[in-house]
ZAMIDO-174941 format. One line per field, with one value per atom (N, C-alpha, C, O): atom name; y, z, x. Coordinates in steps of 0.02 Angstrom, whole numbers, plus 50000, padded with zeros to 5 digits. Example, Ala and Ser with C-alpha at 12.3 -4.5 7.8 and 13.67 -1.06 7.14 Angstrom:
% residues 2
a: [N CA C O N CA C O]
yy: [49716 49775 49835 49834 49888 49947 50002 50057]
zz: [50390 50390 50390 50423 50354 50357 50394 50402]
xx: [50660 50615 50660 50712 50642 50684 50645 50670]
END
This chain:
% residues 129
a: [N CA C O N CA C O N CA C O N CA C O N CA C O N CA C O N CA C O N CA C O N CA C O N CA C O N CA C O N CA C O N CA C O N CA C O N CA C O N CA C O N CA C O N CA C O N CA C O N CA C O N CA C O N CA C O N CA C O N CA C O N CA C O N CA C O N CA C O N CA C O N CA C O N CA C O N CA C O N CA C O N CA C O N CA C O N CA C O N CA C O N CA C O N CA C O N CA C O N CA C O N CA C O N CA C O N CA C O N CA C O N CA C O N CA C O N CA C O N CA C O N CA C O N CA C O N CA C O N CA C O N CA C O N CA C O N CA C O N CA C O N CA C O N CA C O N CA C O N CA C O N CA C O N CA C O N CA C O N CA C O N CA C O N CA C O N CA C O N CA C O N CA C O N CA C O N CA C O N CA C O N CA C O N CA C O N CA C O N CA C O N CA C O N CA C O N CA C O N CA C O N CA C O N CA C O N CA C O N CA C O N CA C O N CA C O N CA C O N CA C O N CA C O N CA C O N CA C O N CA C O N CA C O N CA C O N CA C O N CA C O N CA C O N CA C O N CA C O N CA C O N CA C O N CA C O N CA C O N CA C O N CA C O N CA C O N CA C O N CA C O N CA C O N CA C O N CA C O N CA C O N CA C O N CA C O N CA C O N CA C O N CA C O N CA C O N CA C O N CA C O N CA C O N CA C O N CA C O N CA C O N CA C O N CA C O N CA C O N CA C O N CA C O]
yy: [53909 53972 53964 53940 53982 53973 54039 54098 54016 54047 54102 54087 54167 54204 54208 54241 54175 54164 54121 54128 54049 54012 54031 54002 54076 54098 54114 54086 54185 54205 54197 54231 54134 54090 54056 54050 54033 54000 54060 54044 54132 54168 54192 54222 54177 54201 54155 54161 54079 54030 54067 54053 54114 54146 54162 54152 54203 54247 54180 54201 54121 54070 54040 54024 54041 54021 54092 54085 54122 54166 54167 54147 54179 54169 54109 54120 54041 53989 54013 53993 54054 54064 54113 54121 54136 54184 54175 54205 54100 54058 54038 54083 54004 53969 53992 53967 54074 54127 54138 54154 54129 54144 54084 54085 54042 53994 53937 53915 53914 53869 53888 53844 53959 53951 53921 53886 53935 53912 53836 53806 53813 53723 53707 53652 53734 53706 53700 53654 53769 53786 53722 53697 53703 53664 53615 53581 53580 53532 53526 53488 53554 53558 53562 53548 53597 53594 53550 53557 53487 53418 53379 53349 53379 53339 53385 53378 53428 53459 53533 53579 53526 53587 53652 53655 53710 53787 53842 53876 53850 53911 53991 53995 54036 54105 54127 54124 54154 54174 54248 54256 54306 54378 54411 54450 54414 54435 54493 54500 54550 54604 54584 54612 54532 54495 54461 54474 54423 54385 54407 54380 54491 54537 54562 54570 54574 54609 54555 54575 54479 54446 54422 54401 54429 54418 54488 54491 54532 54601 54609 54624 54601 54597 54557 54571 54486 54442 54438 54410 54479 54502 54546 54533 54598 54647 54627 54658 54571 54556 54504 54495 54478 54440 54497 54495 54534 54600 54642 54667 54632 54663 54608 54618 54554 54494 54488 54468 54505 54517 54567 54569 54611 54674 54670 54707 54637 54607 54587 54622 54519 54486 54526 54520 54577 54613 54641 54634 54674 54710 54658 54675 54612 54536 54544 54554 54530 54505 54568 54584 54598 54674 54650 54672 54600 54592 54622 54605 54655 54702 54657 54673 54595 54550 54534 54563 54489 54490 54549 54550 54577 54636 54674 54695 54683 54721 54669 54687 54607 54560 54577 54615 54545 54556 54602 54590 54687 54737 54744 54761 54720 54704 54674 54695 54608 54551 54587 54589 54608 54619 54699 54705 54756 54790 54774 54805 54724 54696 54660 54669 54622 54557 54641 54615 54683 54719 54767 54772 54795 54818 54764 54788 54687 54642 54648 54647 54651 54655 54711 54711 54758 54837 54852 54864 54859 54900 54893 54926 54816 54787 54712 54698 54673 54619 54540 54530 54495 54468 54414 54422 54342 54289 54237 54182 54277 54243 54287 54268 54357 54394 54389 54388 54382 54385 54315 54313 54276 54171 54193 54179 54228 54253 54306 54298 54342 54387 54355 54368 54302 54246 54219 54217 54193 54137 54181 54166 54238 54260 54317 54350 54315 54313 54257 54259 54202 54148 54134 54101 54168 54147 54218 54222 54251 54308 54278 54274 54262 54241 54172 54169 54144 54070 54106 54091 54154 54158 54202 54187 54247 54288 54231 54259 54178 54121 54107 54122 54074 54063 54091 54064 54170 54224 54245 54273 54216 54242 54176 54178 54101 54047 54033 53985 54080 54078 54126 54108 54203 54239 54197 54195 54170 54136 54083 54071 54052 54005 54009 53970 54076 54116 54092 54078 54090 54093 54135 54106 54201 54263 54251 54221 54272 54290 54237 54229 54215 54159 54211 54197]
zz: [53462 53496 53549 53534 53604 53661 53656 53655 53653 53651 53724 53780 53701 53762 53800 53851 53785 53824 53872 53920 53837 53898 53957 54011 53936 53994 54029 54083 54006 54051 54090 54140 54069 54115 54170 54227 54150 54199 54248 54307 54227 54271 54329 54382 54309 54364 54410 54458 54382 54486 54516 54576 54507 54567 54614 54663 54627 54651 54714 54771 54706 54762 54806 54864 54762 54782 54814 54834 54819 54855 54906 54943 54943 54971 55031 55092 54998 55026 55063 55119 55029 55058 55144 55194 55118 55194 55246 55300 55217 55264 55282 55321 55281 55298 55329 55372 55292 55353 55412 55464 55407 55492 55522 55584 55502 55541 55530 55579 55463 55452 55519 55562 55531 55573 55643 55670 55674 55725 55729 55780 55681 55677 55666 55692 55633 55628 55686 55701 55727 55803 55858 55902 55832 55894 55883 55931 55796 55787 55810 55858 55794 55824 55860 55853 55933 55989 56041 56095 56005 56030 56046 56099 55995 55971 56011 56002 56055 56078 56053 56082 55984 55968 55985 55984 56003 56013 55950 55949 55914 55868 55888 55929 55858 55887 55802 55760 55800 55740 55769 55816 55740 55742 55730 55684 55759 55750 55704 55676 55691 55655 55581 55531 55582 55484 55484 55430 55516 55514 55479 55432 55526 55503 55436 55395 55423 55361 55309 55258 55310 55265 55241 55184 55296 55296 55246 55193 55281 55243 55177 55136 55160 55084 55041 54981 55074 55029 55006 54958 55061 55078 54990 54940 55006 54957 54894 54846 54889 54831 54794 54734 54815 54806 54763 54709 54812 54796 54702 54662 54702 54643 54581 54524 54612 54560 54538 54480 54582 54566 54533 54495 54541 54509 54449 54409 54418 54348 54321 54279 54347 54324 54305 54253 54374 54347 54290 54259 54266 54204 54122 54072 54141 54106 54089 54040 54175 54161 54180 54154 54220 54244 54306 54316 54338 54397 54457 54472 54494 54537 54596 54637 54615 54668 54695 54744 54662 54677 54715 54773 54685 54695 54748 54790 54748 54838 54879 54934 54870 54939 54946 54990 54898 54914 54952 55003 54924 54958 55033 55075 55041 55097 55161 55218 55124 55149 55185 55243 55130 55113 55164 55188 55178 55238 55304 55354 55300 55384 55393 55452 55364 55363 55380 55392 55382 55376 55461 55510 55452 55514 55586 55643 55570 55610 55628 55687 55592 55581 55628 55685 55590 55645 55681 55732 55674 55732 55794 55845 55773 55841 55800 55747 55850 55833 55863 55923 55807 55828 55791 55735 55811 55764 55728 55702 55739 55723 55658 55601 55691 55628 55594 55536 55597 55553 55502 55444 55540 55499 55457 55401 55454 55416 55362 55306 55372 55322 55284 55224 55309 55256 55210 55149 55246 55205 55154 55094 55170 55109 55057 55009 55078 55036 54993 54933 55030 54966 54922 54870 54954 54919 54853 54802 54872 54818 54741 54680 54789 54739 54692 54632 54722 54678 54622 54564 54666 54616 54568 54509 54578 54520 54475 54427 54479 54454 54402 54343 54434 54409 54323 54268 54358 54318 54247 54194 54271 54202 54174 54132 54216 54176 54133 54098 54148 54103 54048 53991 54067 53996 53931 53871 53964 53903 53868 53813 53895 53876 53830 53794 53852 53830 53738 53729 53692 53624 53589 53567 53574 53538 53472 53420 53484 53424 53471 53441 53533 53555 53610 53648]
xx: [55507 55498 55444 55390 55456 55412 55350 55365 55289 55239 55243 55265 55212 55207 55162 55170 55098 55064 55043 55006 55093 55089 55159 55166 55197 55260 55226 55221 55174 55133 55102 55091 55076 55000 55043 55022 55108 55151 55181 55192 55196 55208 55150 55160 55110 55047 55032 54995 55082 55092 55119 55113 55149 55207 55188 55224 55107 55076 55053 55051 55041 55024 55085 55100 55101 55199 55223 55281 55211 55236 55207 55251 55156 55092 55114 55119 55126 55158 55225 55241 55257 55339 55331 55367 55257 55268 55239 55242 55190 55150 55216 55231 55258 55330 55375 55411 55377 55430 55396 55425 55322 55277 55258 55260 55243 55223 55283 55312 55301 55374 55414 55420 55446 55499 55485 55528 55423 55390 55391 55407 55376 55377 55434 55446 55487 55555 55593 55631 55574 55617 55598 55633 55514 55488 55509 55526 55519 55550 55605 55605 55671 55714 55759 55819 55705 55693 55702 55732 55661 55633 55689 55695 55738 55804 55881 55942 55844 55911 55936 55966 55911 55954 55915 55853 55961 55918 55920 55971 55887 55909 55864 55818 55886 55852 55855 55900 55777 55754 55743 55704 55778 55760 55715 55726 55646 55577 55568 55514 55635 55621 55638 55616 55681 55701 55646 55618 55614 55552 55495 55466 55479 55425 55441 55396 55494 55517 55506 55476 55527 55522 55450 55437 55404 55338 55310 55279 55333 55314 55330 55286 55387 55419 55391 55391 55355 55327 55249 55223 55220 55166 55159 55126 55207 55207 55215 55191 55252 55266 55222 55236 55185 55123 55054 55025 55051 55013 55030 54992 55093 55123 55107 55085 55122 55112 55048 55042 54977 54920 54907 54859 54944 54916 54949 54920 55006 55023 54956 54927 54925 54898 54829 54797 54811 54749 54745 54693 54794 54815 54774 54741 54792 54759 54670 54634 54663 54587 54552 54498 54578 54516 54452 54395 54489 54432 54449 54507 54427 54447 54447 54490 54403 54404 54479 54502 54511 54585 54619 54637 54622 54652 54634 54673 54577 54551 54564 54585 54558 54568 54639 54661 54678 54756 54777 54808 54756 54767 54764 54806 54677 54674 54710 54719 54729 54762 54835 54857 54855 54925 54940 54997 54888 54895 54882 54898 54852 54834 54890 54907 54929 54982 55044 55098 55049 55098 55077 55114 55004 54961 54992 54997 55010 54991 55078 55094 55116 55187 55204 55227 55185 55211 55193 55225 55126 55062 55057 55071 55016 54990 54977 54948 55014 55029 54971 54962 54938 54892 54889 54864 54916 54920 54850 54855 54789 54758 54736 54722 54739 54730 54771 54750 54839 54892 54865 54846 54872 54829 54788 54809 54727 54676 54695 54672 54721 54772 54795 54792 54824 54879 54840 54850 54788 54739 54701 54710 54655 54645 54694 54673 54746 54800 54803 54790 54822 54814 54760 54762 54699 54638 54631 54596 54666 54652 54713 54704 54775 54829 54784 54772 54774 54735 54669 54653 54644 54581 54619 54610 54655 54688 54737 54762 54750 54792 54726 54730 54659 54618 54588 54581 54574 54554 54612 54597 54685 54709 54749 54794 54713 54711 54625 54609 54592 54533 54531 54517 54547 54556 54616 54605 54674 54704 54690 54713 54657 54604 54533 54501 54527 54453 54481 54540 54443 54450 54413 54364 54416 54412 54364 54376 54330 54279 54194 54141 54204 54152 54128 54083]
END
């Protein structure tokens, strides 16, 4: 029988891995096109599925943290993400700015890793110490 707490501890990579997927839908498609490019071929990436996929993953990163907060109760994670995760959307709709958008991303990932961190240390923690 598979223990539930280590499913768990394994469900809370998601939150970096996700993080990664939208570093890849924003900047990946950019390097693939230029790659691509080079060798002849032309492709056209639709800037509004782009924003949306960035946005959706954005969001869904955010949710995955806020699972995990439920866990440990550190509010750090979680306000960065938030943070992260309305500017990455601000940067999408609003008013559009790729360096801010880069910085959004990054401490996005930095909130997803430390919340990875935080509820690979409470399961770890050993009760009654």
């Amino acid at each position: 029988m598979v223990d539930s707490r280590h499913k768990s501890a394994k469900a809370s990579k998601l939150a970096p891995l996700v993080v990664v997927f939208a570093f890849l839908a924003c900047n990946g498609t950019l390097i693939l096109i230029a790659a691509l490019s080079t060798i002849g071929i032309s492709i056209s990436i639709n800037p509004h599925l782009q924003a949306a996929a960035i946005s959706l993953l954005a969001i869904l990163t955010l949710l995955l943290i806020f699972k995990d907060f439920r866990t440990y109760r550190k509010y750090g994670p979680l306000f960065f993400a938030t943070l992260a995760s309305v500017t990455l959307i601000g940067m999408m709709y609003i008013h559009f700015n790729k360096v801010i958008e880069s910085f959004a991303l990054l401490v996005l990932f930095i909130a997803a890793l430390w919340s990875w961190q935080l509820k690979r240390r409470a399961f770890t923690k050993k009760p009654g110490l």
